[in-house]
N, C-alpha and C positions, 0 to 999 in steps of 0.2 A: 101616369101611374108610377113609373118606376121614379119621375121626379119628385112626385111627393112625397113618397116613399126613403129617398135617398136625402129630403131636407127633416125626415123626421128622426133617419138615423143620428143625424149631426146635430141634432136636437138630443136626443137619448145623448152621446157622447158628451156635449158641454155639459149636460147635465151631470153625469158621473164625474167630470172631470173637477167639475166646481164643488161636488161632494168629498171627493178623494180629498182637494186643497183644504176645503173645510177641517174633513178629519185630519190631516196630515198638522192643520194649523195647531186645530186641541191637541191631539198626540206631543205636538214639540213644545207647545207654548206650556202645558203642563207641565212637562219635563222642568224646561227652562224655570216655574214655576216652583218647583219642590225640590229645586238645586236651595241648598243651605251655603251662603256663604260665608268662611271663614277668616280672618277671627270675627270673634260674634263678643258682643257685652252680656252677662247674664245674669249680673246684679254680684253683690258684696260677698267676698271674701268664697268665690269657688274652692273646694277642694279635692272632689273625683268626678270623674263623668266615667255612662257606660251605656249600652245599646239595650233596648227595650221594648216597649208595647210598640206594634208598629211600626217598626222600624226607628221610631223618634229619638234621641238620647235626652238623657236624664243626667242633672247634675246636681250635687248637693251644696249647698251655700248655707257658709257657717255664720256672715252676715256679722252682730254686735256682739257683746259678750253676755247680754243678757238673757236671762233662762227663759226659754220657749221662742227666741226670734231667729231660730233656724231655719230653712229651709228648701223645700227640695222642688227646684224647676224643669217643664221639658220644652227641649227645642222640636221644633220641625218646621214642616215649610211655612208654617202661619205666624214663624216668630217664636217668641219666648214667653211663655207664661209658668203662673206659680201653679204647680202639680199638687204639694202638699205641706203642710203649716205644723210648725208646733215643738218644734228639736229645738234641743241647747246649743252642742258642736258638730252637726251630720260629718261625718267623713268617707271611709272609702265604701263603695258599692257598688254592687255585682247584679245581675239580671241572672235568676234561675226559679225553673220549675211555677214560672208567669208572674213571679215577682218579683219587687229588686229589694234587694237588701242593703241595707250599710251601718255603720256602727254609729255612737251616738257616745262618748266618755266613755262609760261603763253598761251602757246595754247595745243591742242592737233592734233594729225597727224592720216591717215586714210592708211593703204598701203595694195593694193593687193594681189593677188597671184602671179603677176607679179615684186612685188618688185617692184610697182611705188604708190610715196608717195604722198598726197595732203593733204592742210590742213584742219581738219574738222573744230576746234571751234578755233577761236581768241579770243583775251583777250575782245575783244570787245561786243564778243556774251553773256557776262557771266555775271547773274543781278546787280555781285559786284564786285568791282576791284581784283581782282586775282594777287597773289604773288609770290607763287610756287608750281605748281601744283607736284601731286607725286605719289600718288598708283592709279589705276584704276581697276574695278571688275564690272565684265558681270553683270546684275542687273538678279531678280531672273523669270521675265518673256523672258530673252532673246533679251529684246526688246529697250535696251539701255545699257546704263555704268554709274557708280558711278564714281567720281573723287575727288579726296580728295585734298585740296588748304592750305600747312601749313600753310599760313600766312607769320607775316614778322619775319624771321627765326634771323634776326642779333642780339636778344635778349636774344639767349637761353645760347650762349657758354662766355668763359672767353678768357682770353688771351692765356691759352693754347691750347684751341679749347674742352676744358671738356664742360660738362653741367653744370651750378649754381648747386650748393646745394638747396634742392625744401624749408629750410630752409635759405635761404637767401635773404635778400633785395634784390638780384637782381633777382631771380625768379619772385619778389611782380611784377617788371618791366614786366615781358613776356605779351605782350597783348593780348588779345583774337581776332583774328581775321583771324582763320581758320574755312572753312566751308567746309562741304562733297556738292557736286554738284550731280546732274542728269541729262542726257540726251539723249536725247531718237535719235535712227539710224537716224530722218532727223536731227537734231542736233539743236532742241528745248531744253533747258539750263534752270533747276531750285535748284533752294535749296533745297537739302536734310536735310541736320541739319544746322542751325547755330549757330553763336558762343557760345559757352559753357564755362566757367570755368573747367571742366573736361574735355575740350578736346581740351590743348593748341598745337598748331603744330600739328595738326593731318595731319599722315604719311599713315599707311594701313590702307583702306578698304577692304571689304569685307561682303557676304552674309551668315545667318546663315542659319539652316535646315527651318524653318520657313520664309524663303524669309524677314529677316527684318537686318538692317544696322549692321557690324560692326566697328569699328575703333580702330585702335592703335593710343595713343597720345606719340610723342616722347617726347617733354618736359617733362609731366611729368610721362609717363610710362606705363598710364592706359591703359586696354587690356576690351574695352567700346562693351560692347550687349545691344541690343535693348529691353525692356522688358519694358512691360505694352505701349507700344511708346515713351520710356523715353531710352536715353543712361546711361546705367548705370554699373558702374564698376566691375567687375569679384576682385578676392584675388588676391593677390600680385599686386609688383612692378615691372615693363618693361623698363626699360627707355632705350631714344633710341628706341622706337618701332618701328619697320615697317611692315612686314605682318601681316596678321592673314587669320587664316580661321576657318572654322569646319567642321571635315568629316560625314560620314554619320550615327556612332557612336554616334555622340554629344559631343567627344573630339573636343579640341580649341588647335591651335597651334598659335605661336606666334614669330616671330624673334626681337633679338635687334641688329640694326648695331654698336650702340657702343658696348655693350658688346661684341660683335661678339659669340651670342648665342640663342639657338632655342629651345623653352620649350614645352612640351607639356602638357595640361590641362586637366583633368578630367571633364565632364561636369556636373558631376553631384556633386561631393565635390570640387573642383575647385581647387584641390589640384595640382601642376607644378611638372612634371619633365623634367629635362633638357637630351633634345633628342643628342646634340651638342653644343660644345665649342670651346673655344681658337680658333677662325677664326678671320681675323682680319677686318674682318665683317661681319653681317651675314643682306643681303638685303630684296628683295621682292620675296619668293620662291612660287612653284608653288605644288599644292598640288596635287598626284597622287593615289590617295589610290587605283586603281586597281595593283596596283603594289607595294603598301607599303611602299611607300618612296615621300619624299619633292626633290624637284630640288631644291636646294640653289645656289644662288650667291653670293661667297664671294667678293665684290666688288675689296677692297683694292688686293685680292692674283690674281683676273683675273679668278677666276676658278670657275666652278659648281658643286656643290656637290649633290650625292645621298643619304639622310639621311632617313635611317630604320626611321617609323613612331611603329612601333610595338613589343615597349618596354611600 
């Protein structure tokens, strides 16, 4: 009795134990399974990525030059498929209030968890005539978006598609008529900053630790914090700006699409170093500091990059 008893215990045991492995295998193989690895291809001409339904990220791809071959794809661990069809030039975009947002030239677009798009703002909606619109950032109550309008862009490049020397009679030309916008989820539309001498084509925005504006000016470089309520310039030069942000450190991170390069800033000496290079652009990335790394879009390569933040 106690023999049989004692070969049905070790019966029960292997049993649980080949259960446990079982589960233990799903549990990890899963994991391992819905690990995204980085860099990833996500099709033509990326230019924002940002975190979304389900954890997955969404990225906008501006693709040809022609009207309607935009559009907006998600990753997660099944790969890369097309989320949503039908934009001209998608640019920067933000996830709020369960949808993501990003601008499109002169409007901005609103898409579901569904993958169905509608338009929020027309150029119509906006106090002042809007040019090109380009980064966007969840405002710091959640309760709207920042939009950033470079202006009229055909002033900045030469004939070879460079930027002026910021000493050159043709910079003197660059007009001032980029403004950061605000507007709030019913899609009431006001000026956040307007037009500056320091912030000619402004490209990224973005919110500091202090819920107050930041901006990248690509023309001429500046990498612009909000302080005293005045925009005001950080060390160095950016040119070519697009992102920015700042983690929860009070580092500032910064990309340049021309340079195709991503710096990172001390907030306290404002001293740069450079996180990533030689990409042959480096777009509107997404900042992930649970994880220690920037999403990058190299625009021109098609690819996303995972860049260590923690150097």
């Amino acid at each position: 009795m106690k023999k049989s008893s004692t070969i049905r215990d070790i019966g029960v045991m292997l049993q649980m134990r080949g259960t446990l492995l079982i589960t233990s295998f799903l549990i990890f193989g899963y994991a391992v399974q819905a690990q995204i690895d980085f860099p990833i291809k996500v099709g033509m001409k990326p230019e924002s990525i940002t975190k979304g339904f389900n954890g997955n990220y969404y990225v906008t791809l501006m693709n040809g030059k022609e009207s309607g071959d935009g559009e907006l794809v998600e990753i997660s661990e099944n790969g890369v498929k097309v989320f949503a069809t039908g934009f001209d030039e998608p640019k920067g975009i933000a996830f709020v209030g369960n949808h993501l947002y990003f601008s499109d030239v002169t409007r901005v677009w609103k898409v579901d968890e569904k993958g169905r798009a509608s338009v929020f703002l027309k150029k119509e909606d906006f106090p002042e005539e809007v040019l090109y619109l380009n980064d966007v950032a969840v405002d710091a109550k959640g309760n709207g978006i920042y939009i950033a309008d470079m202006g009229d862009t055909k002033y900045m490049r030469d004939e070879n598609n460079d930027l002026w020397p910021l000493n050159s009679a043709q910079a003197k030309l660059v007009p001032q008529s980029g403004r950061i916008y605000h507007a709030d989820l019913k899609g009431k539309v006001a000026i956040k900053h307007d037009t500056s001498p320091l912030m000619l084509n402004p490209n990224g925005v973005g919110v500091d630790n202090d819920g107050n504006i930041m901006v990248g000016s690509f023309f001429l470089g500046n990498f612009l914090v909000t302080r005293k309520g005045a925009l005001t310039p950080l060390k160095g030069e950016f040119r070519g700006a697009d992102a920015v942000e700042q983690d929860s450190k009070g580092n500032y991170y910064i990309s340049s699409w021309a340079a195709g390069t991503v710096w990172k800033i001390n907030g306290k000496t404002e001293e740069a170093t450079v996180l990533i290079d030689r990409l042959q652009s480096a777009a509107d990335f997404y900042l992930e500091e649970d994880k220690g790394r920037l999403l990058l879009p190299d625009m021109m390569a098609g690819v996303i990059y995972a860049v260590d933040i923690n150097k």
